[in-house]
N, C-alpha and C positions, 0 to 999 in steps of 0.2 A: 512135562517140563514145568517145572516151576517158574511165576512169575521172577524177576529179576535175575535169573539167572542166564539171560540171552545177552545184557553185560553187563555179567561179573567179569572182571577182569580184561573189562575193556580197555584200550589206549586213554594212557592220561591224559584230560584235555589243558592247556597251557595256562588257563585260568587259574587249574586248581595246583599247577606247580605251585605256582607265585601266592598262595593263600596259604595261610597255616590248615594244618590237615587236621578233618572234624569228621563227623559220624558220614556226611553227606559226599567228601573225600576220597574215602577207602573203598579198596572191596577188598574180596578175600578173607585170609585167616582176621587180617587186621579190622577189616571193617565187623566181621559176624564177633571179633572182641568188642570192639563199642555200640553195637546193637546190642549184643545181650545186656551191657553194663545199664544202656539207656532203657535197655525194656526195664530193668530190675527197678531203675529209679524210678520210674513210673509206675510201676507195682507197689513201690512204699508210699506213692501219693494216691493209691486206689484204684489204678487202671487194672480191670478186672473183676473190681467186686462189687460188691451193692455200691458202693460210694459214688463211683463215675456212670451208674447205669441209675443213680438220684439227681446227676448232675446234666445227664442228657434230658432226664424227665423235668428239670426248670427251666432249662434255652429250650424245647420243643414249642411251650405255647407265644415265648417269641418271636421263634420262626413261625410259625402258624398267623401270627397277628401280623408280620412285616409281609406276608404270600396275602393276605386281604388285604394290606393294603393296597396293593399292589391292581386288586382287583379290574381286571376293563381297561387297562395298559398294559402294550408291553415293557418287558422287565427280562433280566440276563439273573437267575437262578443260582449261578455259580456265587455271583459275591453273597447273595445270602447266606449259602451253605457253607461259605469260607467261612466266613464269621462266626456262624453257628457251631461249626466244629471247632476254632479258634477261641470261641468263647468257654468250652465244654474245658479245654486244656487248660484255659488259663483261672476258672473256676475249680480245676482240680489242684495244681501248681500254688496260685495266689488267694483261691478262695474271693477271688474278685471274677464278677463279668461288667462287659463294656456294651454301652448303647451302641445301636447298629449304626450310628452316624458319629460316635466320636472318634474327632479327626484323629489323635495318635491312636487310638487302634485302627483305624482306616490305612493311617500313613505307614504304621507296622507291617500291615497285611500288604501292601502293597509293596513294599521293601522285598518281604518273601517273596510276593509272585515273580519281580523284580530280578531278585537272585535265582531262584529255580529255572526263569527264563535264558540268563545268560549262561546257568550253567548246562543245560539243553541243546545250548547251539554248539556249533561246531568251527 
């Protein structure tokens, strides 16, 4: 079995009635239309080729440098790696990345977690 396919075509949850319908929305025929369309767009900004596999090789040594700093406390891995891959998207998309502590990308990210979370519940 494929991952996501335990629910595809699960019951709608009430949230996303009342939401305009987006990639995160759908499943089925409609949802695997707006995956492909979004994969393709991300393939015009380089997801795939040398481009984005240049742009994991420039946020790596700031992940690496933000993991020492961190050294001989504990520290929660997750927001690093949000950022680090959040950074990877938005250096492919805008050709900008964001310092690990600037607040609108922090405030972004947490927006998303934000959203993901309540779309999770039940």
């Amino acid at each position: 079995m494929l991952p996501g396919w335990g629910v595809a075509n699960s019951p709608a949850r009430p949230l996303l009635c009342s939401t305009p319908p987006g990639i995160v929305a759908f499943n089925g025929q409609r949802w695997r239309t707006l995956r492909n369309f979004a994969l393709g767009a991300l393939k015009e900004f380089g997801l795939g080729t040398r481009t984005i596999e240049d742009r994991v090789l420039e946020e790596a040594p700031c992940l690496l440098g933000e993991f020492q700093d961190s050294v001989g406390a504990p520290f929660d891995p997750r927001r690093l790696l949000d950022n680090a891959v959040s950074n990877v998207m938005c250096s492919v998309v805008f050709e900008n990345r964001y310092g690990y502590e600037d607040p609108e990308f922090l405030r972004l990210l947490d927006l998303f977690n934000d959203n993901f979370c309540i779309m999770g519940s039940r």
